[in-house]
N, C-alpha and C positions, 0 to 999 in steps of 0.2 A: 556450372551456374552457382551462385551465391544459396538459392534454395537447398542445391543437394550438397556443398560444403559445409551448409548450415546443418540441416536435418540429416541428412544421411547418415554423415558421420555422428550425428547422436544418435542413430538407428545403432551403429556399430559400437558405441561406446556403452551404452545399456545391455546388449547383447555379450558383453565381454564382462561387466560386473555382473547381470547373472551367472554367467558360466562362472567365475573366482567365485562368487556367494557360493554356491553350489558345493563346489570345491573343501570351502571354507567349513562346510557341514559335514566334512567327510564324505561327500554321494560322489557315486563316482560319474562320469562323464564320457561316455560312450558316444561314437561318430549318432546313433540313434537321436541320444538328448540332447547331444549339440544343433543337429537340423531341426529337432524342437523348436529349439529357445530361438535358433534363427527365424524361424516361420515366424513365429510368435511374432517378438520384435518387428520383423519386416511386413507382418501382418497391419501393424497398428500405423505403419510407416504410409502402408498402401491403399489400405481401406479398401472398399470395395471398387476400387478404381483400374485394378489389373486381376488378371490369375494368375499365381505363383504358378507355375509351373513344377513338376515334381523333382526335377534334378535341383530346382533351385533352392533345396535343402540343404546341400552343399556347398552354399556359396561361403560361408565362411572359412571354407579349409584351404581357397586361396589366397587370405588375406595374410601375409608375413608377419605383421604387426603383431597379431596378437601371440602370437608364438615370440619375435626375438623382443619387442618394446610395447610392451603390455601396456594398454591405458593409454595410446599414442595416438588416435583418431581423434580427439576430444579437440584436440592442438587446431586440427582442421577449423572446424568449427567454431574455435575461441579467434584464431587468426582470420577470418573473414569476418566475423562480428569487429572483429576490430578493424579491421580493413573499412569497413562501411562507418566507423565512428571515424575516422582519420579525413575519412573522404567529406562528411560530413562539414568537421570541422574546417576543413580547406576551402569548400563551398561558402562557410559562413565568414572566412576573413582571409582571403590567400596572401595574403600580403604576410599576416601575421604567423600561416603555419608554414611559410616556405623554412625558413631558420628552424623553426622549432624539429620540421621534420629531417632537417640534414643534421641535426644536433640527433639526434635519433637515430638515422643511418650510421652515424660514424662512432655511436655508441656500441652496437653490435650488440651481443649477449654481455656486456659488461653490468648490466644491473637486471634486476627485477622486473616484469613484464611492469609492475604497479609502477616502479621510479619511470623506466622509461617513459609513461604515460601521461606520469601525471604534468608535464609539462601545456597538455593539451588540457587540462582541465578534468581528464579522466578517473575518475576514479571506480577501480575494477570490484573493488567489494563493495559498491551500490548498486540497489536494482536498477535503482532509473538510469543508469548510466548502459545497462542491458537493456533495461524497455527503449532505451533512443536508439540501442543497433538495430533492434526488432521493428523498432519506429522507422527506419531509412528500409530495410531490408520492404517492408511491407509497401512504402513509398515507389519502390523499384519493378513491387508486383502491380501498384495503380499504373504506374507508366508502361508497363506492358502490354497490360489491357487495352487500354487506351489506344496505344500504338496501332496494337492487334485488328481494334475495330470491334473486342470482347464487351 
């Protein structure tokens, strides 16, 4: 779901810059303080809405990422927030993002997330251009609701 690309993976992405903060201080980093900092983090993820469980201390020691592409969870997150601005935009004139966006697929990784974008009118270093993905994503949890009968 769009919620746990969104959040989860900033669950994982804050859990990974304590651990290098840490690091960074010289402390060392023992299987002990790593299921710390995970409780912690997944703590604030969860609220009192579940029990962690005790093994699920461990869950970060099956995640590859932060071992071979440190800082690579983030991507999740950034790539669905944009996923939901794109969708956004196509909603609001499909006529005019059908080209924009095949001019985009056939650009591939050849420029910058920002060039790629800005075609849509995006620009990634404004907030508001974040508060509108959060804007659609939140629109996504009315219509759920909704659906649901919540």
């Amino acid at each position: 779901s769009s919620f746990a690309a969104i959040y989860r993976q900033t669950v994982l992405a804050r859990f990974e810059q304590r651990a290098y903060a840490l690091r960074m201080e010289g402390l060392a980093l023992g299987v002990d303080r790593l299921n710390e900092l995970w409780v912690e983090e997944n703590a604030k993820y969860y609220g009192d809405s579940v029990a962690l469980p005790e093994g699920y201390a461990y869950g970060w020691s099956y995640i590859p990422h932060f071992i071979h592409v440190r800082f690579y969870t983030y991507a999740y997150s950034f790539a669905q927030l944009v996923a939901l601005l794109l969708y956004r935009r196509y909603r609001e004139d499909p006529e005019a993002f059908a080209p924009k966006y095949l001019d985009l697929l056939a650009a591939g990784g050849s420029a910058s997330p920002a060039d790629l974008l800005a075609p849509f009118g995006l620009d990634l270093r404004s907030t508001d251009t974040w508060r509108e993905a959060f804007a659609e994503l939140d629109a996504m949890r009315v219509d759920a609701e909704t659906l649901s009968g919540a």
